[in-house]
C-alpha positions in Angstrom: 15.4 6.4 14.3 17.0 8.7 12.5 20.6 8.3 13.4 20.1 4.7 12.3 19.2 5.4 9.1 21.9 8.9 8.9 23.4 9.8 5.4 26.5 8.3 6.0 24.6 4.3 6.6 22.5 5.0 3.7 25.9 6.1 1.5 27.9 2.8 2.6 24.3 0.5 1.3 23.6 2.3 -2.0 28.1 1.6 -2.3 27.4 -2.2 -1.3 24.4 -2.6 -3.5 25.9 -0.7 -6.3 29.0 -3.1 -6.2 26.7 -6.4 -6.4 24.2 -5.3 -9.1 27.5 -4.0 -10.9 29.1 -7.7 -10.4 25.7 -9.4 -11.8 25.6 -7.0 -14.4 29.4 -8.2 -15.5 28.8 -11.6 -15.2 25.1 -11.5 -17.0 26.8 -9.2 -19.7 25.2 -10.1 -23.3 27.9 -11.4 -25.8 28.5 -13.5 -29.1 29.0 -17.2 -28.8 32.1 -18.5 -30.9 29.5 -20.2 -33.0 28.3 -17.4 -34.1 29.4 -14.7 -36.9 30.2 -11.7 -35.2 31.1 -9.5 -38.7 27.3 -10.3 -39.4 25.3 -6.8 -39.5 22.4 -8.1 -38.0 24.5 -9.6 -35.3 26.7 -6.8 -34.8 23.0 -4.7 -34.3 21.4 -7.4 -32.1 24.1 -7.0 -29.4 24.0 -3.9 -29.5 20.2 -3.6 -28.7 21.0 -6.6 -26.4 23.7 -4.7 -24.6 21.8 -1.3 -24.7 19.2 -2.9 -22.5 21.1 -4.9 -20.6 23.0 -1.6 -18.9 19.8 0.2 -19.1 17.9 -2.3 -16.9 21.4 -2.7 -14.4 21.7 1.1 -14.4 17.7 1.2 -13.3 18.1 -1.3 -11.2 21.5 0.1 -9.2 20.3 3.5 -9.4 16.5 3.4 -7.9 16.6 1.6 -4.7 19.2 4.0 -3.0 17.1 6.9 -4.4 14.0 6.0 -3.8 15.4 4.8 -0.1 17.2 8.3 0.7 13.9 10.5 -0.6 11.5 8.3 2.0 14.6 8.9 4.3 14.6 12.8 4.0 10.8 12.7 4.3 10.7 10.4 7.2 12.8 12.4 9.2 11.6 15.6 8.0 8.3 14.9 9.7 9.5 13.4 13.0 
């Protein structure tokens, strides 16, 4: 079982899942609609806040799953 799951497999999902969180991330990206003033300070601040946690939660979110996946991997097979 522990072939199936080896560092290399694990290396090649965290790269595929990276690559489609990254590609919602891009496409969900917070901006300013043409409609709106974007020399406004309180605009200018609200996207940055907006953007702040917009990479924040996407970082999280491509980061955790492959970590959390390889430490229960190295446990796993640590014990078998």
């Amino acid at each position: 079982m522990c072939k199936l799951v080896s560092f290399p497999v694990w290396l090649v999902l965290s790269l595929v899942w990276t690559g489609i969180v990254a590609y919602l991330g891009i496409t969900s990206a917070p901006y300013v609609p043409m409609d709106v003033s974007a020399s406004d300070p309180a605009t200018v601040e609200a996207l940055r806040a907006a953007t702040t946690r917009h990479a924040l939660m996407y970082g999280l979110l491509a980061a955790a799953p492959p970590a959390i996946a390889l430490v229960f991997g190295r446990i796993f097979c640590r014990s078998v």
